[in-house]
Each structure stands twice: as structure tokens, then as C-alpha cells.
Predicted model as a PDB file, atoms N, CA, C, CB and O in Angstrom, pLDDT in the B-factor column:
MODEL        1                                                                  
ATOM      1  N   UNK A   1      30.661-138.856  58.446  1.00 84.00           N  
ATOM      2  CA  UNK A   1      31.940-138.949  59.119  1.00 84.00           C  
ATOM      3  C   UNK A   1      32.560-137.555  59.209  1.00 84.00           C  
ATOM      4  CB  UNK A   1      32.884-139.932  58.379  1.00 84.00           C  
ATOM      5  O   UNK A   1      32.801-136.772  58.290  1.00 84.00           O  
ATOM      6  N   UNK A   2      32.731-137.442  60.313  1.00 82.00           N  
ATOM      7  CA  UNK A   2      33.776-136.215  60.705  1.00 82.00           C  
ATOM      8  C   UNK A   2      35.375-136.182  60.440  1.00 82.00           C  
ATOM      9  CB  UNK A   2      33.701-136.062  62.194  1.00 82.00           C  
ATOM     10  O   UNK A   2      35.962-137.227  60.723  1.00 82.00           O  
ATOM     11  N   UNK A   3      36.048-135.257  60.002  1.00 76.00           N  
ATOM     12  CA  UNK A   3      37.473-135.096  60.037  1.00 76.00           C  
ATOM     13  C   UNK A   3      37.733-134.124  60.767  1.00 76.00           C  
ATOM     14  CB  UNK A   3      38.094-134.930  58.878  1.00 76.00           C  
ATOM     15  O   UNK A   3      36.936-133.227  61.043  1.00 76.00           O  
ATOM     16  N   UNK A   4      38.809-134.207  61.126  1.00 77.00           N  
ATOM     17  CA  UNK A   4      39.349-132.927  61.882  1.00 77.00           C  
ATOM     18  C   UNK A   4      40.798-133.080  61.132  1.00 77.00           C  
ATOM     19  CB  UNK A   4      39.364-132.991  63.845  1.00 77.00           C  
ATOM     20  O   UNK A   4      41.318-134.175  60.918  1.00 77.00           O  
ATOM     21  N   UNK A   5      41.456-131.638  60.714  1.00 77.00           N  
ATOM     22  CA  UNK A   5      42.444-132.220  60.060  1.00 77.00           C  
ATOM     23  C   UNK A   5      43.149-130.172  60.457  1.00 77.00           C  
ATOM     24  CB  UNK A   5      41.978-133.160  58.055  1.00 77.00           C  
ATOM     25  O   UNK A   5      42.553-129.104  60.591  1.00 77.00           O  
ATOM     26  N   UNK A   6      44.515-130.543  60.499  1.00 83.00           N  
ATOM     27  CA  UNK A   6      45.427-129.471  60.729  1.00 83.00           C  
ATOM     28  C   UNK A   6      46.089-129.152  59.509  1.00 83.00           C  
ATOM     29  CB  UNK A   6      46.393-129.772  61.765  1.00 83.00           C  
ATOM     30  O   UNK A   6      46.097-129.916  58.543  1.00 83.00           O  
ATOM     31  N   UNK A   7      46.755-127.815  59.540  1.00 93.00           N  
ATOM     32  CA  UNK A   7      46.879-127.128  58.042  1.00 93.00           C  
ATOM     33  C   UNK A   7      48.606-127.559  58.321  1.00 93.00           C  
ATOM     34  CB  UNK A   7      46.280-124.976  57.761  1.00 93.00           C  
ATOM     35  O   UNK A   7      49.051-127.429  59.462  1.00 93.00           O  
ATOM     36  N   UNK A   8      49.229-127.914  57.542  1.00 96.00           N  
ATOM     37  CA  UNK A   8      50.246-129.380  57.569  1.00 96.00           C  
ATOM     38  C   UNK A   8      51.416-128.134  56.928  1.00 96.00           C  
ATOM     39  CB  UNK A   8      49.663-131.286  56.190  1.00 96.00           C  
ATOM     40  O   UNK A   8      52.592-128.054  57.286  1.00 96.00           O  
ATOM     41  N   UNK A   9      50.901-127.451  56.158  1.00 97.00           N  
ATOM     42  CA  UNK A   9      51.839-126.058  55.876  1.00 97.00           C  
ATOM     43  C   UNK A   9      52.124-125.189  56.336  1.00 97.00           C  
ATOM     44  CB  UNK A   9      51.703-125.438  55.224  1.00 97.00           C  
ATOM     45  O   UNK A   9      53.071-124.552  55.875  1.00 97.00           O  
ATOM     46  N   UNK A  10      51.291-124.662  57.697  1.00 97.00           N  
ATOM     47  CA  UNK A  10      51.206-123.310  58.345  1.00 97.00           C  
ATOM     48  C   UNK A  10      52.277-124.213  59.244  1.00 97.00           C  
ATOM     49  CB  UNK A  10      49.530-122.502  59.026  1.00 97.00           C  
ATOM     50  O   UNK A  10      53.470-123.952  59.088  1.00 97.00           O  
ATOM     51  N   UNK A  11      52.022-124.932  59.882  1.00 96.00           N  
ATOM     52  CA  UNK A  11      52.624-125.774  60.646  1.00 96.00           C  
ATOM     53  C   UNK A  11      54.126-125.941  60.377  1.00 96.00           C  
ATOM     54  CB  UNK A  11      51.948-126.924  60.546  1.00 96.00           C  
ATOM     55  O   UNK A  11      54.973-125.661  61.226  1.00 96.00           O  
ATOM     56  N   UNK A  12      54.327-126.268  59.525  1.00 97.00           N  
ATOM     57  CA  UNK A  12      55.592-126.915  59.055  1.00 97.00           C  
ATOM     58  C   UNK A  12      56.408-125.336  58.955  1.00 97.00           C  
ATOM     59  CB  UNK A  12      55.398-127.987  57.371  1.00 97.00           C  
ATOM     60  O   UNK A  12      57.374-125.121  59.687  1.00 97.00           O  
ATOM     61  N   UNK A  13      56.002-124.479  58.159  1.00 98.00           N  
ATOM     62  CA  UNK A  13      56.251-123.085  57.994  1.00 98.00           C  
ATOM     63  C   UNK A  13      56.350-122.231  59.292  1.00 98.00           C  
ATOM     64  CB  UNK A  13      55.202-122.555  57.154  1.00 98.00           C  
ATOM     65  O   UNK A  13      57.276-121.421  59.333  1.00 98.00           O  
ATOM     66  N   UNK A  14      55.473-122.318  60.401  1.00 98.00           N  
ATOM     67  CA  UNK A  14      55.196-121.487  61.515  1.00 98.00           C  
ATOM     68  C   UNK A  14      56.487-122.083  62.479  1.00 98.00           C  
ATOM     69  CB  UNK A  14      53.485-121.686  62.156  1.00 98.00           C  
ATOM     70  O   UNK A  14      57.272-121.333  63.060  1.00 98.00           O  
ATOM     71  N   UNK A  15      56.558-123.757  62.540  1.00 98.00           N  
ATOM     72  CA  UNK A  15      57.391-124.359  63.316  1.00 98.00           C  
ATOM     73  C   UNK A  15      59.214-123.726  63.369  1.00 98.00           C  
ATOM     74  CB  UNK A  15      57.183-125.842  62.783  1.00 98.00           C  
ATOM     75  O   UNK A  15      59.948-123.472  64.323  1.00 98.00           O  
ATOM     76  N   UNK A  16      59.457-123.640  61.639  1.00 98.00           N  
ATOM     77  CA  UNK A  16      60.626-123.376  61.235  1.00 98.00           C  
ATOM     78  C   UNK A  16      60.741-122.147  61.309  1.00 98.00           C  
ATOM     79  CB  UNK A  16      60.927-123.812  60.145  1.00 98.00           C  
ATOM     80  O   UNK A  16      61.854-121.866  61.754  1.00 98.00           O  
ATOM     81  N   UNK A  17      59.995-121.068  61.042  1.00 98.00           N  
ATOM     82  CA  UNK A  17      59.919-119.099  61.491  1.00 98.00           C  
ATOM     83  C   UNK A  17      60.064-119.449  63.041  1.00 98.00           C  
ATOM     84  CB  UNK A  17      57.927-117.899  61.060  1.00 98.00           C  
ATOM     85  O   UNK A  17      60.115-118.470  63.786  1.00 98.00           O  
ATOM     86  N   UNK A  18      60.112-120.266  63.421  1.00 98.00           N  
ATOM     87  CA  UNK A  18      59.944-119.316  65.063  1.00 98.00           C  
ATOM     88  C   UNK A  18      61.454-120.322  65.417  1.00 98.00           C  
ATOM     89  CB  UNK A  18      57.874-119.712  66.543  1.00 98.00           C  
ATOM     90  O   UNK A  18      62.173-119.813  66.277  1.00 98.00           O  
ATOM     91  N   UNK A  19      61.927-121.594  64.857  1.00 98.00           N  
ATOM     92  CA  UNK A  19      63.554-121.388  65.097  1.00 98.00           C  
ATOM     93  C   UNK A  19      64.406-120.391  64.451  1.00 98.00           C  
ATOM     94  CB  UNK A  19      64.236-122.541  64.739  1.00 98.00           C  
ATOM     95  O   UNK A  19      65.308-119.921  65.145  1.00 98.00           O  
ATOM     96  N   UNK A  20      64.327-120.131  63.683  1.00 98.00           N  
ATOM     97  CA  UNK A  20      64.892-119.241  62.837  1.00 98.00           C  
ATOM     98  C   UNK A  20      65.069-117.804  63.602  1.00 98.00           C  
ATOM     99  CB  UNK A  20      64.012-119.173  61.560  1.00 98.00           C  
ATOM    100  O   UNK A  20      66.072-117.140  63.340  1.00 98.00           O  
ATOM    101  N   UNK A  21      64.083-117.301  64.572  1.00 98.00           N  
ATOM    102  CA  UNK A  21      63.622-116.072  64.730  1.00 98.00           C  
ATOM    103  C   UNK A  21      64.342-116.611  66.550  1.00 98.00           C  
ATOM    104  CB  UNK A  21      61.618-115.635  64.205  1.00 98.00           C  
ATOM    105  O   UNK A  21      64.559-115.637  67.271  1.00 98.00           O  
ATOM    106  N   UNK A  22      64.569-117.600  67.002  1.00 98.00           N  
ATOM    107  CA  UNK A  22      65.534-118.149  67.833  1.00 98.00           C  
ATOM    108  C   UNK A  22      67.085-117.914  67.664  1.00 98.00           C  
ATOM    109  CB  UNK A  22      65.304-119.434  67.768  1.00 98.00           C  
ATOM    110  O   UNK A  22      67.909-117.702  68.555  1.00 98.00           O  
ATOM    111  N   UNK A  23      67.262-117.994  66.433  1.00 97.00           N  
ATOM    112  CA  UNK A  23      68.614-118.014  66.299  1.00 97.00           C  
ATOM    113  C   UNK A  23      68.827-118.976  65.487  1.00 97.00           C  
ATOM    114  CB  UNK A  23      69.332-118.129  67.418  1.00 97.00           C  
ATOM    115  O   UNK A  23      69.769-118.742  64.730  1.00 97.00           O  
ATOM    116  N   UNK A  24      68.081-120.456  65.265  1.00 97.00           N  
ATOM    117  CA  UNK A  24      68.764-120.938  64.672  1.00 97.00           C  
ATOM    118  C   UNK A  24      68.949-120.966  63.215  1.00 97.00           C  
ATOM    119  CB  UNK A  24      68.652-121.712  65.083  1.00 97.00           C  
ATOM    120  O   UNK A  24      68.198-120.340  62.468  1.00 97.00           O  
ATOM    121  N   UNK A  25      69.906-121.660  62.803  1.00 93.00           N  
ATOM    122  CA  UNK A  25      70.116-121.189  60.990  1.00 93.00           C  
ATOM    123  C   UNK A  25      70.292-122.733  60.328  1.00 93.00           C  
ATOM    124  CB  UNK A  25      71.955-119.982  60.555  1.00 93.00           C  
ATOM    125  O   UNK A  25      69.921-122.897  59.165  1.00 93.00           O  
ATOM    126  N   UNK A  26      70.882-123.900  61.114  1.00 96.00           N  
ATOM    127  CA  UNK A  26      70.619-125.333  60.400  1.00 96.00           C  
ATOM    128  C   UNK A  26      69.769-125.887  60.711  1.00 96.00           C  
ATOM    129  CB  UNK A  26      71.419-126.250  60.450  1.00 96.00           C  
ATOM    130  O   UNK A  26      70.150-126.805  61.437  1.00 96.00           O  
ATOM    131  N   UNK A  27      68.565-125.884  60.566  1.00 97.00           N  
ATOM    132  CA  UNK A  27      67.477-126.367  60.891  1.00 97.00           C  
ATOM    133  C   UNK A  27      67.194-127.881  59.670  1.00 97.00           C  
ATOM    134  CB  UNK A  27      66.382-124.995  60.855  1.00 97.00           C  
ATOM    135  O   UNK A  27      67.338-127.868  58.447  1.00 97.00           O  
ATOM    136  N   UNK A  28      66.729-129.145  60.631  1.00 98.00           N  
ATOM    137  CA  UNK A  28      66.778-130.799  60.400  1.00 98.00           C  
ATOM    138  C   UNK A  28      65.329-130.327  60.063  1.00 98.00           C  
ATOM    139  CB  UNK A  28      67.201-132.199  61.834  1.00 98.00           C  
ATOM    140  O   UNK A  28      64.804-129.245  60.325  1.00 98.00           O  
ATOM    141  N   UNK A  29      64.786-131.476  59.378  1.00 97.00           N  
ATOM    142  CA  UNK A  29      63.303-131.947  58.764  1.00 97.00           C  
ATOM    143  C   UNK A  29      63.289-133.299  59.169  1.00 97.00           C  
ATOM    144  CB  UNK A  29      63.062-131.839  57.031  1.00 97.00           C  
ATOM    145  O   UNK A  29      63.903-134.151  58.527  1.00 97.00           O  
ATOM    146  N   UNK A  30      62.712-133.533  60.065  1.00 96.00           N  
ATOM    147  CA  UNK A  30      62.298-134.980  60.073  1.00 96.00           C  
ATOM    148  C   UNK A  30      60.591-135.495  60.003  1.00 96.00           C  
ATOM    149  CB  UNK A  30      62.923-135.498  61.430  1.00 96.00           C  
ATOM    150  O   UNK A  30      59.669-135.324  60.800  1.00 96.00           O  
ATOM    151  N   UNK A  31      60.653-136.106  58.836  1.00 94.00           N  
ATOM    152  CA  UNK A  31      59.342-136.291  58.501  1.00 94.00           C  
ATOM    153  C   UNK A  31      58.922-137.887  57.976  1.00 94.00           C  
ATOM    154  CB  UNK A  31      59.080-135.214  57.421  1.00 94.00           C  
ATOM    155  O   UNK A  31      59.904-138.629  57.980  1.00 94.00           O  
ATOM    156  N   UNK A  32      57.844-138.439  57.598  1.00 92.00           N  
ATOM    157  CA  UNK A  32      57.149-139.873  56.900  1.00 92.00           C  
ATOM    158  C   UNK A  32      57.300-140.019  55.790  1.00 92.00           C  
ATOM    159  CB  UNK A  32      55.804-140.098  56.918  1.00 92.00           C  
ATOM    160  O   UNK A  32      57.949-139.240  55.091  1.00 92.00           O  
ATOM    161  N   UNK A  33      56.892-140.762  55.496  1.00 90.00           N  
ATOM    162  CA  UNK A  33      56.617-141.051  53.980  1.00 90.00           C  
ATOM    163  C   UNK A  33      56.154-140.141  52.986  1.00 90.00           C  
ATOM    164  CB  UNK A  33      55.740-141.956  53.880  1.00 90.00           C  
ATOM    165  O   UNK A  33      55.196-139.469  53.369  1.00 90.00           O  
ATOM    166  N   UNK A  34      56.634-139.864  51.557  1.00 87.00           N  
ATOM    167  CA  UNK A  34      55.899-138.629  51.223  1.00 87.00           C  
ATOM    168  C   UNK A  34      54.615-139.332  50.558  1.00 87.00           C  
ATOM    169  CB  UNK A  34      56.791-137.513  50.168  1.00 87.00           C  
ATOM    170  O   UNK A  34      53.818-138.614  49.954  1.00 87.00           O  
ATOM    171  N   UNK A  35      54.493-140.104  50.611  1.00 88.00           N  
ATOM    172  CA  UNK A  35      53.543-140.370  50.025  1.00 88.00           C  
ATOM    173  C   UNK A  35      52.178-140.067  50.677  1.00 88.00           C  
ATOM    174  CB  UNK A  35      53.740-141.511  49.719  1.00 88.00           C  
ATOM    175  O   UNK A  35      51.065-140.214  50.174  1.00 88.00           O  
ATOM    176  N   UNK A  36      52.483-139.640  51.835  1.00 88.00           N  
ATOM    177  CA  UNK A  36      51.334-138.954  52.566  1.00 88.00           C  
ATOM    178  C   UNK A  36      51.521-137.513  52.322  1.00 88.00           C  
ATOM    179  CB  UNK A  36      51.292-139.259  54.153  1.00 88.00           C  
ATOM    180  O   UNK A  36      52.639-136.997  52.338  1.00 88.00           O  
ATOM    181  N   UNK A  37      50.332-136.798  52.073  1.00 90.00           N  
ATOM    182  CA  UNK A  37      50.177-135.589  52.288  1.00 90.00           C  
ATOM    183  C   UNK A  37      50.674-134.634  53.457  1.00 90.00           C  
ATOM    184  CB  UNK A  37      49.117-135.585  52.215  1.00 90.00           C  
ATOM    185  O   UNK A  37      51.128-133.492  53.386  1.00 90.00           O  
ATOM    186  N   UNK A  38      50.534-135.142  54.136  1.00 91.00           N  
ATOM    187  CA  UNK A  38      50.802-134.625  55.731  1.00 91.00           C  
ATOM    188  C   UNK A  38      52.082-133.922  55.519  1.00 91.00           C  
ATOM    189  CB  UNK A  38      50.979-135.936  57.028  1.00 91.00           C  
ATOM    190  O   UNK A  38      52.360-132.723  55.529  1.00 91.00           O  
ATOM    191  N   UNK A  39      52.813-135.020  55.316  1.00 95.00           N  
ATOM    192  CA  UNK A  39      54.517-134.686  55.353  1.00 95.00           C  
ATOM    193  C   UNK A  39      55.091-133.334  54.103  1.00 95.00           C  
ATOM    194  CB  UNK A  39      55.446-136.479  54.820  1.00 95.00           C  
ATOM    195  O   UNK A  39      55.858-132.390  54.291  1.00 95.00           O  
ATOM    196  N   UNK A  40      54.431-133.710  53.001  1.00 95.00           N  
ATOM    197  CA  UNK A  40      54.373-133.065  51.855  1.00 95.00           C  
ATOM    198  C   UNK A  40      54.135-131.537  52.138  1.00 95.00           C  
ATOM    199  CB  UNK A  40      53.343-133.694  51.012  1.00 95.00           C  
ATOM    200  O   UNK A  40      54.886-130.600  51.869  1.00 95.00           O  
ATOM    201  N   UNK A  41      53.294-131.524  52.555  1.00 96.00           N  
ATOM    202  CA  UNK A  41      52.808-130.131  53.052  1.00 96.00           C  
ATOM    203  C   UNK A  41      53.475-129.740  54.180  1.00 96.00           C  
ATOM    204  CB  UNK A  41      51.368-130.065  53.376  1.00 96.00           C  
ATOM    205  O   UNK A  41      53.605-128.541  53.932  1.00 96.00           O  
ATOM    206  N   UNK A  42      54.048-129.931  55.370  1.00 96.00           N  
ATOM    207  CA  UNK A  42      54.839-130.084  56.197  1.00 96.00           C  
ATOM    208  C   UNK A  42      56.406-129.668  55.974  1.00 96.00           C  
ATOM    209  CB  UNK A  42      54.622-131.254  56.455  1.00 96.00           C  
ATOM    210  O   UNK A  42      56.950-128.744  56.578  1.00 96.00           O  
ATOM    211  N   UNK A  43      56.957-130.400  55.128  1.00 97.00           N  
ATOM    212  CA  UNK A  43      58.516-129.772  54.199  1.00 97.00           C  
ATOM    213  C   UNK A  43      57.872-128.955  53.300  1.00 97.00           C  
ATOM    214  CB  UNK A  43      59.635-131.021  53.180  1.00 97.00           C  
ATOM    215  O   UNK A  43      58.794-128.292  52.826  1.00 97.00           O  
ATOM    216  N   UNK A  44      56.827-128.590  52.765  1.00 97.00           N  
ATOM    217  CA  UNK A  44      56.685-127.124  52.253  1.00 97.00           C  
ATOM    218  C   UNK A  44      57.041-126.187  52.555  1.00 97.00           C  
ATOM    219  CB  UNK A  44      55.873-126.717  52.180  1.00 97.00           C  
ATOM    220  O   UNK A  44      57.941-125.506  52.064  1.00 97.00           O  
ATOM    221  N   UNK A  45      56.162-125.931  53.717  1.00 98.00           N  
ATOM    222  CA  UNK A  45      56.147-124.677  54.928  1.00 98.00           C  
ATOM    223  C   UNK A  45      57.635-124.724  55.257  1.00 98.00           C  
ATOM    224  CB  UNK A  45      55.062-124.993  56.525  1.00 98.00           C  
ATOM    225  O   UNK A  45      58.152-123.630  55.029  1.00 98.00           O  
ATOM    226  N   UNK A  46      58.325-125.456  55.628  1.00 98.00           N  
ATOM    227  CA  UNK A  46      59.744-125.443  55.903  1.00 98.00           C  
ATOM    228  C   UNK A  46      60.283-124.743  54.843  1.00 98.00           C  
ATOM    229  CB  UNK A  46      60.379-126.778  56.056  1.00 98.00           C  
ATOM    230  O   UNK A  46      60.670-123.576  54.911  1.00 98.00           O  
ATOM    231  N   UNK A  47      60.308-125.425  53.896  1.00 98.00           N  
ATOM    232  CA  UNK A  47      60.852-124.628  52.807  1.00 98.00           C  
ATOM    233  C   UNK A  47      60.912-123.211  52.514  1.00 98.00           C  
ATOM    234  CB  UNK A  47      60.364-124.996  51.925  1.00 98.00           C  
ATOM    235  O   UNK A  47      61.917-122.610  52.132  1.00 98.00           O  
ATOM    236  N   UNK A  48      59.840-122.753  52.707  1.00 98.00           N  
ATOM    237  CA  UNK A  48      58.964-121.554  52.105  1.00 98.00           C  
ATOM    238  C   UNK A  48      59.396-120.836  53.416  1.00 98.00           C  
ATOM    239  CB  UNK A  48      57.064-121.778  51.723  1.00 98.00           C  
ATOM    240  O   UNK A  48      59.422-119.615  53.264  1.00 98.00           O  
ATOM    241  N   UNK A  49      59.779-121.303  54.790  1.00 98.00           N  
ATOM    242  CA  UNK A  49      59.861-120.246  56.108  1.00 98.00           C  
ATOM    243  C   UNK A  49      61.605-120.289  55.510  1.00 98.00           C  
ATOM    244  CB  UNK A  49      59.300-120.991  58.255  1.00 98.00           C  
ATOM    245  O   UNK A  49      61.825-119.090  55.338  1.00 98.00           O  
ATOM    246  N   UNK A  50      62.584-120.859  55.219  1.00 98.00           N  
ATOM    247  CA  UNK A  50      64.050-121.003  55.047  1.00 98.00           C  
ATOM    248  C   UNK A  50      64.226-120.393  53.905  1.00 98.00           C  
ATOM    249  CB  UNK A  50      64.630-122.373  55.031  1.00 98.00           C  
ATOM    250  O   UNK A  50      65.417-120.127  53.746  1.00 98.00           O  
ATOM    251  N   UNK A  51      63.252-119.896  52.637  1.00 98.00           N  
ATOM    252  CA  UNK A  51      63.496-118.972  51.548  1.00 98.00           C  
ATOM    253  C   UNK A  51      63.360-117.978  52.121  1.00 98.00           C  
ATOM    254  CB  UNK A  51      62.771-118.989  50.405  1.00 98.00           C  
ATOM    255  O   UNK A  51      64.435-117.486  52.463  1.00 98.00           O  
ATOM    256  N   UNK A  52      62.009-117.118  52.554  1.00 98.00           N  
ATOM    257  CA  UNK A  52      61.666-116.352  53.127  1.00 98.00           C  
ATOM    258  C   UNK A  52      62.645-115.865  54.073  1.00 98.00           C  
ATOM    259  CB  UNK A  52      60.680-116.696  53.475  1.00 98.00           C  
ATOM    260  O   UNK A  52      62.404-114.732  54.491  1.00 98.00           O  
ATOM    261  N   UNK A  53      63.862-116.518  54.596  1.00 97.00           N  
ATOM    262  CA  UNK A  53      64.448-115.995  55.223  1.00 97.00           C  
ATOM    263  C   UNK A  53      65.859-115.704  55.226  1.00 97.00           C  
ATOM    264  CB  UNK A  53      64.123-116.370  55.908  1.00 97.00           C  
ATOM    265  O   UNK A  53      66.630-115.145  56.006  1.00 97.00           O  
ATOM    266  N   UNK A  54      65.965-116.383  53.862  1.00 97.00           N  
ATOM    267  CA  UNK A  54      67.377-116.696  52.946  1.00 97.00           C  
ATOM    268  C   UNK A  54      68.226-117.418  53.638  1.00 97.00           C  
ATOM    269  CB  UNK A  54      68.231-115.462  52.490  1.00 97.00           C  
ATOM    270  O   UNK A  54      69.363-116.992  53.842  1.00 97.00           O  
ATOM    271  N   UNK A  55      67.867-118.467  54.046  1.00 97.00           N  
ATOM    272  CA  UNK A  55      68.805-119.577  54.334  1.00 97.00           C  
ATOM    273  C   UNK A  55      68.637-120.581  53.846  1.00 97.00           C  
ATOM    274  CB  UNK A  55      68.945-119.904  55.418  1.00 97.00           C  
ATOM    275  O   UNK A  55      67.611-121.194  54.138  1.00 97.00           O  
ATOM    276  N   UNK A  56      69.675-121.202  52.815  1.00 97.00           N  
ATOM    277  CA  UNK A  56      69.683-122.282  51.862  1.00 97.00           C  
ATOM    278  C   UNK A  56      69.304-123.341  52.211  1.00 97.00           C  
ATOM    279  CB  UNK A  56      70.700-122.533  51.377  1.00 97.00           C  
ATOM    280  O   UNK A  56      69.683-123.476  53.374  1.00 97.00           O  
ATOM    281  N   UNK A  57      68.504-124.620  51.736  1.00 97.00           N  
ATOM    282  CA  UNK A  57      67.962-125.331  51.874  1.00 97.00           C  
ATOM    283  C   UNK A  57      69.024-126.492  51.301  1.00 97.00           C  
ATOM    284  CB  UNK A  57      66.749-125.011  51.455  1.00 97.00           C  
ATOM    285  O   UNK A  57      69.664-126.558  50.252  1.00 97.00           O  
ATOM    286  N   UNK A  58      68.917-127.431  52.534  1.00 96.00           N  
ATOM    287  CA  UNK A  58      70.117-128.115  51.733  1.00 96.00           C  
ATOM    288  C   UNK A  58      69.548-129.831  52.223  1.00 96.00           C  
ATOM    289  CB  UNK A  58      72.102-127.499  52.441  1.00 96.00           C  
ATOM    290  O   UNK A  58      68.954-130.085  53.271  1.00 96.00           O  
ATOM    291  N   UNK A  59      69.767-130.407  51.605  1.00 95.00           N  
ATOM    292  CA  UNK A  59      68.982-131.272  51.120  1.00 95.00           C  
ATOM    293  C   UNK A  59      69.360-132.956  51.943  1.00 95.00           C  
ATOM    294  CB  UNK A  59      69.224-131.123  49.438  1.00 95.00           C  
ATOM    295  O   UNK A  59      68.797-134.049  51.873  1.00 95.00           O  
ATOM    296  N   UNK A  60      70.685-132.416  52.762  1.00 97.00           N  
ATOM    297  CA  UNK A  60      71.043-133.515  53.719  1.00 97.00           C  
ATOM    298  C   UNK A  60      70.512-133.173  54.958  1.00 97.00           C  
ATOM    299  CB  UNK A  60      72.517-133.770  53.862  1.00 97.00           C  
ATOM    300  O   UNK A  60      70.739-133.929  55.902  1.00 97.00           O  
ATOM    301  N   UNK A  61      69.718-131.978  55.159  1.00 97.00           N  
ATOM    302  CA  UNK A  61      68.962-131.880  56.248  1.00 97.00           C  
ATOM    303  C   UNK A  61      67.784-132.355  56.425  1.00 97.00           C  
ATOM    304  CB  UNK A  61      68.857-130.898  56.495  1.00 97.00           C  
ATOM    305  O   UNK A  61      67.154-131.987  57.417  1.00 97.00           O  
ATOM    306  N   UNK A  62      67.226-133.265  55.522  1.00 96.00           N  
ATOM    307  CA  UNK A  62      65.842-133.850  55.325  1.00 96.00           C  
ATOM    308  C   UNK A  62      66.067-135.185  55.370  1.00 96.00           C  
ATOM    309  CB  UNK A  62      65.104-133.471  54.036  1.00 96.00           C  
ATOM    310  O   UNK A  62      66.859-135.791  54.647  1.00 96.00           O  
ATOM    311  N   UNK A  63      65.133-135.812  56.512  1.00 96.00           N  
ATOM    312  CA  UNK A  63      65.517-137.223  57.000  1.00 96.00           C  
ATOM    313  C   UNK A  63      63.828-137.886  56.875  1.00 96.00           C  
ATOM    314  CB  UNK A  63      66.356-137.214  58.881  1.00 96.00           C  
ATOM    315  O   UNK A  63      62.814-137.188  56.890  1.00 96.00           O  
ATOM    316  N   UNK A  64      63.850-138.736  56.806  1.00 93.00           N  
ATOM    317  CA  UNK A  64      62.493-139.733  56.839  1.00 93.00           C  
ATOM    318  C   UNK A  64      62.360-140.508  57.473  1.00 93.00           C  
ATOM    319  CB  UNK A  64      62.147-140.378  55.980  1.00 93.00           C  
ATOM    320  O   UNK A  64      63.305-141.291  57.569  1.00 93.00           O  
ATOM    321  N   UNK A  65      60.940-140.807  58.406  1.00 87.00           N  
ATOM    322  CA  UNK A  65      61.399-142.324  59.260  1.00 87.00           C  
ATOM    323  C   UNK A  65      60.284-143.194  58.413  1.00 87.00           C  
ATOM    324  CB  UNK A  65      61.081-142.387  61.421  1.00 87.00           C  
ATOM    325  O   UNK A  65      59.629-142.499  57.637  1.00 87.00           O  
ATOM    326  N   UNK A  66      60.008-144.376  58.428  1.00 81.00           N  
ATOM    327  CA  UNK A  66      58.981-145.384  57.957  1.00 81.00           C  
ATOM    328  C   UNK A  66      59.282-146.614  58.782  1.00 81.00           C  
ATOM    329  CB  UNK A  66      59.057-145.704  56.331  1.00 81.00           C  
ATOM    330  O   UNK A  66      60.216-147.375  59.035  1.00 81.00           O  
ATOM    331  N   UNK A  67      57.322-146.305  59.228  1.00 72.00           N  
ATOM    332  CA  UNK A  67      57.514-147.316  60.236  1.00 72.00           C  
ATOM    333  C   UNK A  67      57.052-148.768  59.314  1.00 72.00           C  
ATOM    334  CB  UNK A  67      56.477-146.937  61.742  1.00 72.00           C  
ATOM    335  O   UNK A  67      56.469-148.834  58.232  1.00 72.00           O  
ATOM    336  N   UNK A  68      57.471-149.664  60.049  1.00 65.00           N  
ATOM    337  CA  UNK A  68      57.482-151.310  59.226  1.00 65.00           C  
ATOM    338  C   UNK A  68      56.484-151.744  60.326  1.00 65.00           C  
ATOM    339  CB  UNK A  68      59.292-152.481  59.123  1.00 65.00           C  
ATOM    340  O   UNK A  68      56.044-152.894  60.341  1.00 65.00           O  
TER     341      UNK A  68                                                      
ENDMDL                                                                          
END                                                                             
């Protein structure tokens, strides 16, 4: 079996550097379940692009959907 699978951190990290480098400074997280990896790694890179750039991470900007 084949996977093909995307780096869920560069991503999440690359997505948020290039608003940031836009202008913007409140940047939303909307992400799944953490119980998946995907997402996990995903609000990493976010994280890590909003230190890196010294803008506080604040914790009502992180939303989740779960689908039923």
C-alpha cells in the first residue's frame, strides 16, 4: 500500500508566515479533531510561525469543527 502524505507542519507554519508577512497580526486556526495527527501538527507550525514572529498566541483564536 501506498501513502502519500503532506508535512502537516510546514504547512500549518508556511500558511501562517505568509499572513503575517501580509500584514496580518490576528490570525484564526481552524482545525479537526486533535486526535488526529494532521491537525496536531498543523497548530504547531502555526504556533511556531506566531512565536517566530512575536505575536502572542491566544488561545480564543483556535476553533475546531467535528464532523458527526
Amino acid at each position: 500500500m501506498k501513502v502519500i502524505r503532506g508535512d502537516d507542519y510546514t504547512g500549518g507554519f508556511e500558511a501562517t508566515s505568509h499572513l503575517i508577512s501580509k500584514g496580518c497580526k490576528d490570525i484564526v486556526f481552524i482545525g479537526g479533531p486533535l486526535s488526529c495527527s494532521l491537525y496536531t501538527e498543523r497548530l504547531s507550525g502555526y504556533k511556531a510561525a506566531l512565536q517566530e514572529n512575536k505575536i502572542a498566541f491566544k488561545k480564543q483564536r483556535i476553533f475546531f469543527f467535528f464532523m458527526s
